[in-house]
C-alpha positions in Angstrom: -55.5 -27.0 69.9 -55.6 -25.8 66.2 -54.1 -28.5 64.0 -50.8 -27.9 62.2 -50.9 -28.3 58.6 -49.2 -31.2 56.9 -45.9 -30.3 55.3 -46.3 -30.8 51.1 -43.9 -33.4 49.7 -41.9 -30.3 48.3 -41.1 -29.4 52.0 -40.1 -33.0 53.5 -37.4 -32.9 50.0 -36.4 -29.7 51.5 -35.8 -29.6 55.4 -34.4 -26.8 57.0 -31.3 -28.3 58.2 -27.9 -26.6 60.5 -25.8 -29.7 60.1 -24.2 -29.6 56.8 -21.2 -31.5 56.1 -18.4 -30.6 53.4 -18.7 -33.3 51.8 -22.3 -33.1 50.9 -22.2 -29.3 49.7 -18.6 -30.4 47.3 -21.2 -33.4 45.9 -24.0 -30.8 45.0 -21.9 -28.3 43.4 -20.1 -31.0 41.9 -24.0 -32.3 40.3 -24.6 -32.4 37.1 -25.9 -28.7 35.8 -29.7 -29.7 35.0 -29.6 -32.3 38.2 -28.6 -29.3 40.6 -31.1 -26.7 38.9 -34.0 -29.3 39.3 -33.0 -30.0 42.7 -32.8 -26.1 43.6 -36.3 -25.7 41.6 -37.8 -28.1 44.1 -36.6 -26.0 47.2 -37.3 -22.8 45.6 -41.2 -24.0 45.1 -41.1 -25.7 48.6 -41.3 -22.6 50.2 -41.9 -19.5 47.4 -43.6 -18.2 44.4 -41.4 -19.3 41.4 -42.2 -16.3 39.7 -41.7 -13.6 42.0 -39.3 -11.7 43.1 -38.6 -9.3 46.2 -36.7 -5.9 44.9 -34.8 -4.0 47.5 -32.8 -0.6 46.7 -29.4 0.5 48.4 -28.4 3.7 48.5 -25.2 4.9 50.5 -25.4 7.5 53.2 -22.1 7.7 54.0 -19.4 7.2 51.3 -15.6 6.8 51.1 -12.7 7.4 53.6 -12.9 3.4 55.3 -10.5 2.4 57.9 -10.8 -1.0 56.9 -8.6 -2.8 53.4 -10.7 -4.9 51.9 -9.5 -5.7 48.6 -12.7 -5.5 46.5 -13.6 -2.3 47.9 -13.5 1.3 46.4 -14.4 3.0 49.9 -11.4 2.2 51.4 -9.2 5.4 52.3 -5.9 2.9 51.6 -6.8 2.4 47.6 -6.5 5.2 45.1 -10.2 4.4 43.4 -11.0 8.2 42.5 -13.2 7.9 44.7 -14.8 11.5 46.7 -15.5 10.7 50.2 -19.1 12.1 51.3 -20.2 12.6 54.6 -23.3 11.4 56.0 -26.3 12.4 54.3 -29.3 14.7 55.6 -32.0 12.5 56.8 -34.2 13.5 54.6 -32.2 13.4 51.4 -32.7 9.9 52.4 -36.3 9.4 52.6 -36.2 11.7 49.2 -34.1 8.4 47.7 -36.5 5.8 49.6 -39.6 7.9 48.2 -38.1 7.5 45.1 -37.4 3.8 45.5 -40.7 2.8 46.1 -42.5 4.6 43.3 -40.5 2.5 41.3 -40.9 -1.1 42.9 -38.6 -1.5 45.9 -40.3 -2.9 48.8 -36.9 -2.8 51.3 -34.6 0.2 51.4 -31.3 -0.5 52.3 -28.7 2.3 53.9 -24.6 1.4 53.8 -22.3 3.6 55.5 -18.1 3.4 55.4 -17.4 2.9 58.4 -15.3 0.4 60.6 -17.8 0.6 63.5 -20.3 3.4 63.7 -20.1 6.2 67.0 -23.4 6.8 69.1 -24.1 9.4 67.5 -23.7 8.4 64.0 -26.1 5.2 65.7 -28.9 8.4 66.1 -28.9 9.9 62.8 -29.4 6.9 60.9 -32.3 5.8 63.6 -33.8 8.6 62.1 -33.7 7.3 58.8 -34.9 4.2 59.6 -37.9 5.7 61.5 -38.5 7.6 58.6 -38.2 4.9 55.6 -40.9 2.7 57.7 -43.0 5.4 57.8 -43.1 5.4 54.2 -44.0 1.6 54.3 -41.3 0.1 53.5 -38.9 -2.5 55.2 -35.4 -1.3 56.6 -31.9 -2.5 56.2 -28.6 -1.0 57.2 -24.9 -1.8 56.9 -22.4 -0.2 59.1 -19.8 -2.7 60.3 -19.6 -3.5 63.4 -21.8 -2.6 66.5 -21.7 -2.5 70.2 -24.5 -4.0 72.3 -25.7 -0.7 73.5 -26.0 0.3 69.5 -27.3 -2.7 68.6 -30.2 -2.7 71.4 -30.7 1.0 69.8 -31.4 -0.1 66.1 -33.7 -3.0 67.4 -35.6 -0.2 69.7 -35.7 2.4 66.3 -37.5 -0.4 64.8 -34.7 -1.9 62.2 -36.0 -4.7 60.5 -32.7 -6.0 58.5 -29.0 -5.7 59.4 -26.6 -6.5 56.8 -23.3 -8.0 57.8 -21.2 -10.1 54.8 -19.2 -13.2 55.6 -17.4 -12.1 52.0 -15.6 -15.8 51.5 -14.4 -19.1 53.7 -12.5 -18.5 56.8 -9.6 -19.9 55.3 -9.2 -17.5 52.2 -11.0 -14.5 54.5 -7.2 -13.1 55.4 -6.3 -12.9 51.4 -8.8 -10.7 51.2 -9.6 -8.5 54.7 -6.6 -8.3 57.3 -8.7 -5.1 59.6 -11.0 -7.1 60.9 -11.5 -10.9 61.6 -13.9 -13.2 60.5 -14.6 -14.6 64.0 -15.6 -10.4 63.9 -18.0 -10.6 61.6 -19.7 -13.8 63.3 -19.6 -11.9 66.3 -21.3 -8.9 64.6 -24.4 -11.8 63.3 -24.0 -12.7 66.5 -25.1 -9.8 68.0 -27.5 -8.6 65.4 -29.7 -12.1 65.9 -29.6 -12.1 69.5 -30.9 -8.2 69.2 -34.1 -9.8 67.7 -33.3 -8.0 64.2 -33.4 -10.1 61.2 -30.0 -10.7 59.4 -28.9 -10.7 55.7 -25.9 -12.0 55.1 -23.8 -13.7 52.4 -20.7 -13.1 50.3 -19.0 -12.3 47.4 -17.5 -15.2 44.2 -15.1 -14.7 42.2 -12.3 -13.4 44.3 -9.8 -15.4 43.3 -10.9 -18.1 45.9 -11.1 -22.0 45.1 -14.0 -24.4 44.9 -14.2 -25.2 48.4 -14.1 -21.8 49.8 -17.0 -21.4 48.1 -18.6 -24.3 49.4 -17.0 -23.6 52.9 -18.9 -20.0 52.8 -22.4 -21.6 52.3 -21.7 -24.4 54.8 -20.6 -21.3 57.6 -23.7 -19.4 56.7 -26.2 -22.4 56.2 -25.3 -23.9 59.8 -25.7 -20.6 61.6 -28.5 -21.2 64.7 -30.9 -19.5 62.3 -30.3 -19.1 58.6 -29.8 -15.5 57.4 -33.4 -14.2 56.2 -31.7 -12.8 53.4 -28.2 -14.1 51.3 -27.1 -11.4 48.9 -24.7 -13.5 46.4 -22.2 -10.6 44.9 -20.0 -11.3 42.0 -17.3 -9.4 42.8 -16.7 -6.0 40.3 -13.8 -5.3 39.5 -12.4 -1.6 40.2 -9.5 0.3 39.3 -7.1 1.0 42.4 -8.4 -2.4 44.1 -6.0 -5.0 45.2 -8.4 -7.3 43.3 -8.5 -5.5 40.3 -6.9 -7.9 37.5 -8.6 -11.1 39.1 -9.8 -13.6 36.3 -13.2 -13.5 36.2 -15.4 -16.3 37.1 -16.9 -19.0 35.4 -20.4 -17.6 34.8 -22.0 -21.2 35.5 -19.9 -21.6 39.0 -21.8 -18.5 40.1 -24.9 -20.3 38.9 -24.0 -23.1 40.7 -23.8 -21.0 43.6 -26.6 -19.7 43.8 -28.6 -23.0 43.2 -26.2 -24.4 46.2 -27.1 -21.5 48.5 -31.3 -22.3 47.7 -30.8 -25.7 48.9 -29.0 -25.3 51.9 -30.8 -22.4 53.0 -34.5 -23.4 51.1 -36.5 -20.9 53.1 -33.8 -17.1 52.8 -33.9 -14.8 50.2 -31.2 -15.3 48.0 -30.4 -12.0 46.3 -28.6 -11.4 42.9 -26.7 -8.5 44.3 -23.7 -7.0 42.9 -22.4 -7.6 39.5 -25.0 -7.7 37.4 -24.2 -5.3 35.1 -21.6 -7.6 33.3 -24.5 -10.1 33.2 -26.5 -11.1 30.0 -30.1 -11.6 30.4 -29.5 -15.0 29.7 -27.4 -15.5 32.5 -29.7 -13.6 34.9 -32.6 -15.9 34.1 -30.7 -18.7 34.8 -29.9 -17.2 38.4 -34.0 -17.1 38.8 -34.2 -20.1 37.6 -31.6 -21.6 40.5 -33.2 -20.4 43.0 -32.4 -16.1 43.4 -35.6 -14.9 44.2 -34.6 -11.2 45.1 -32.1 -8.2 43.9 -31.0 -4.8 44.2 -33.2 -2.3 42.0 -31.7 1.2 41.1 -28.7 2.4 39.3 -26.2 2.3 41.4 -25.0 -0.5 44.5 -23.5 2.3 46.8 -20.5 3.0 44.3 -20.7 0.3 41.6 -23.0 0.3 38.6 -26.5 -1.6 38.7 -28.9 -2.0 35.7 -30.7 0.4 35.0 -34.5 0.3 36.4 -36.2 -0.1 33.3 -34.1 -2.5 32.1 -35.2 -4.7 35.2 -38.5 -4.2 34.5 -38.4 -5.6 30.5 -36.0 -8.5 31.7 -38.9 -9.3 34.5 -41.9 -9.0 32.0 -39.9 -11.4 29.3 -39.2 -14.0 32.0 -43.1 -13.8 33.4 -41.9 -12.6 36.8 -43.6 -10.4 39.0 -42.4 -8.2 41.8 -43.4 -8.4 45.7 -43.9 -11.3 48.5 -42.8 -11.2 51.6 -38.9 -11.0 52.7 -39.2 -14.3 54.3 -40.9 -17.5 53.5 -43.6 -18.1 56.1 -43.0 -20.5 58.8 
């Protein structure tokens, strides 16, 4: 029998754990700043490469006209955004965009369609996509609401290596935001997606309005799920015009920092990606999101209708801070 490497001190002061109590994720967001950096610092390293970081690119195939009314979104059909629905793209318009993607960096290519659930034959089409991104060598992702079994088992079988499926907040403020579809829904939908065999990224969205504890509630949800989401895309929310959440104060920028160092420590060995609202981020701010514990982030222009930074600009902020691109999607087991 091969022996089993001994686990470095970093990993014994950073267990993977599905038992979280309330109480102890209100005492770590309630830390002192540097106390709660240094303690997400020492997860991070327990598992990754400090200085790397894993770039993904979203592009979406299918825009607009959504059954569904949540509040921070400009694809549903219920808000007046000024938004032009699209239908789904041509297969390989797509690979054109994931071509595109990886000459620049991306190493995942992520596909979001506005839909409430997809049909069958929506399920096809975008198996051809998938089939067709891995074949340029890069990893797969998809969002498109909810799924049967039988479409499920089909994404698994095209070869879908990432399904995205948001929590968005706590249970408890969920209803302020979403009344279409439930949260017991979405856990359904992760759920499914696990059993399936496909890996899952999921995580939410700060700076809805919500309190202090639905924040904390969110990561304790996601962080005492049977297996912890491979990836946890942190969104701030943006704020668009026509949106039922338009008008929300913003968010103290070091509670989202906070966030993001909570999520590393709960969940030491996920991918936790700066995803949406990083334009109205300094720099500054950024690095400090890096130096909590984010470790991955949406590259490209656009995050299927909202703004992004722009490539280049990536690329400078990474060279200042000494951080390189690539690694794995997952720390190892």
């Amino acid at each position: 029998m091969t022996a089993q490497p001994a686990a470095s001190a970093l990993e014994v002061a950073a267990p993977i754990r599905h038992d979280w109590q309330l109480d102890e994720v209100r005492a770590l967001f309630a830390l002192p700043f540097n106390d709660l950096i240094f303690k997400a610092q020492c997860a991070h390293r327990a598992y990754f490469d400090p200085n790397e970081v894993q770039v993904s690119s979203l592009l979406s195939i299918k825009t607009g006209s959504c059954s569904e009314d949540c509040g921070y979104c400009p694809q549903s059909a219920r808000y007046d955004t000024g938004l032009k629905p699209e239908a789904l793209m041509p297969v390989e318009d797509v690979l054109k965009a994931a071509e595109q993607a990886k000459s620049q960096g991306a190493s995942r290519f992520c596909m979001g369609a506005a839909w409430r659930k997809p049909k069958d034959k929506d399920i096809e089409r975008v198996v051809e996509m998938v089939q067709g991104v891995k074949a340029l060598g890069m990893e797969t992702c998809v969002t498109l609401g909810m799924l049967t079994d039988e479409q499920t088992a089909r994404l698994k079988e095209g070869g879908l290596d990432y399904y995205n499926h948001n929590l968005d907040t706590s249970e408890e403020y969920y209803s302020e935001v979403i009344t279409t579809r439930t949260y017991q829904d979405r856990l359904d939908t992760l759920a499914r997606v696990r059993d399936a065999g496909i890996n899952v990224c999921c995580g939410g969205i700060v700076g809805m309005g919500e309190g202090d504890d639905d924040r904390a509630k969110l990561l304790l949800e996601l962080a005492n799920l049977p297996a912890h989401p491979e990836s946890v895309p942190i969104n701030m929310l943006v704020q668009v015009e026509g949106t039922p959440l338009m008008g929300t104060e913003a968010l103290d920028p070091f509670v989202f920092i906070r966030t993001i160092a909570v999520a590393r420590i709960m969940m030491p060995k996920s991918r936790v990606r700066l995803s949406a609202g990083r334009t109205s981020m300094s720099d500054e701010m950024q690095a400090l999101c890096f130096l909590a514990g984010a470790n991955s982030i949406f590259y490209g222009e656009k995050l299927l209708t909202t703004d992004n930074p722009m490539t280049n600009h990536d690329k400078t902020l990474f060279d200042r801070l000494g951080v390189h691109m690539g690694g794995s999607s997952y720390a190892q087991q």
